[in-house]
N, C-alpha and C positions, 0 to 999 in steps of 0.2 A: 504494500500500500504506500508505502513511504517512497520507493521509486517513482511512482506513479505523480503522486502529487510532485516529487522533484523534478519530475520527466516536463510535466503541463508545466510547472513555474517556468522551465528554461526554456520551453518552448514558445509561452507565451510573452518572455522576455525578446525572444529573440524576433515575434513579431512584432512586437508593439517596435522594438529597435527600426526593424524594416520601415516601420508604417513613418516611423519619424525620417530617415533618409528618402524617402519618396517625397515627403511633403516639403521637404525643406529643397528638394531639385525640382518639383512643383511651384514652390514661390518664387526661385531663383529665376523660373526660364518665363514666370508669368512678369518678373520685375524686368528681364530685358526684352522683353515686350512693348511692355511700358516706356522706358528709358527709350528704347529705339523710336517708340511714335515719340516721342520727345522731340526728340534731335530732327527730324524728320521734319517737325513742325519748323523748326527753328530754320533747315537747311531751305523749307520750302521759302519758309518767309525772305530769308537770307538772299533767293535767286528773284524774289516780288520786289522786295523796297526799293533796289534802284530805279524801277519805274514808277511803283507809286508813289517817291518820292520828287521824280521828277515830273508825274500830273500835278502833284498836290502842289508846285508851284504857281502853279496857273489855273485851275479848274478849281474853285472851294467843295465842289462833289468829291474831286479826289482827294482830297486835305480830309473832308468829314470821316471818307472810309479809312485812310491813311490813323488816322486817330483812331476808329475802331480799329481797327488792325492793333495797333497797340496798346489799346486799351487789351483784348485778347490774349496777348502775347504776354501782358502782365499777370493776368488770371493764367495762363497756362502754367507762368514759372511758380505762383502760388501753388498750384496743387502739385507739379512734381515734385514741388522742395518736399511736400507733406506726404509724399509717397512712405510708406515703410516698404525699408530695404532689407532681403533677407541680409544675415553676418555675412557670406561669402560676397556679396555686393557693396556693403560700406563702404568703401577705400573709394568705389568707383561713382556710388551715387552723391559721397560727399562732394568728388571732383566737380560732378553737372553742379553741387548745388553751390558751389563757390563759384563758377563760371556764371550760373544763373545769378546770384546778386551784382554780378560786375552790369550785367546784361539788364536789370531791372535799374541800378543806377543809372545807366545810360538812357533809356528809356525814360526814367522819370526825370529825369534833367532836363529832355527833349522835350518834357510836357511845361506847359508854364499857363496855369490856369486852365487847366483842361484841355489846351489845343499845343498840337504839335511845332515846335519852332524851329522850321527846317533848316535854318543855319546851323544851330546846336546839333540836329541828328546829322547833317551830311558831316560835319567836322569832327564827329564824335568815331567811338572805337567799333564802333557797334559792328564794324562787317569783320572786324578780326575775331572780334570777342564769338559772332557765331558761326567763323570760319575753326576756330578753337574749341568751339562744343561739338562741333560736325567731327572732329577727329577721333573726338570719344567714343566715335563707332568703333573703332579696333577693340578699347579696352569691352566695350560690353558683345562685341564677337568672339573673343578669346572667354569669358564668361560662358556666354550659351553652347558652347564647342564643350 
């Protein structure tokens, strides 16, 4: 009898163990999921703004979407910062989310009473900063690999 219960204890140890290594490669591959529509956003925005920054000089239609646009862009980096990162992903999600406040200052500096001041964004870092998130694709490739 005593085998028995020792038998089930180790058996059921060794599934509960399993159950935890699946969930935890489960949240890993569902956070570089995440991270990648991230970047993704940021790269698409990244190949937009040169022209919607050069309508929104002249057309106030495109100046009003240009300002939606980053109003957006500012709620997007809200919620990945607030993403939870599995442990094997910290090191990397901490990187987007340092990149992302450079990226949110830049943006909110651009703003000056709610509307966009297109001198401040075209002079600003902004296309390096999300030429520099968009790199972060390797580390969260090597991740989901």
């Amino acid at each position: 009898m005593r085998k028995i219960i020792i038998s089930f204890a180790l058996l059921s140890s060794i599934l509960l163990s399993g159950c935890s290594v699946l969930e935890e490669v489960n949240s890993s591959m569902e956070y570089v999921n995440e991270a990648t529509e991230h970047i993704n956003t940021w790269k698409d925005f990244g190949e937009e703004a040169p022209q919607l920054i050069q309508d929104a000089a002249s057309d106030t239609n495109a100046k009003d979407e240009l300002e939606t646009r980053l109003n957006e862009m500012l709620v997007e980096i809200d919620e990945f910062n607030n993403t939870d990162a599995p442990a094997i992903a910290e090191s990397v999600h901490q990187q987007i989310v340092d990149k992302n406040q450079e990226l949110q200052d830049v943006l909110e500096n651009a703003m000056v009473d709610g509307e966009v001041a297109l001198e401040k964004l075209q002079n600003s870092e902004l296309y390096t900063l999300i030429d520099e998130v968009t790199t972060m694709m390797n580390l969260l490739e090597e991740l989901g690999s």
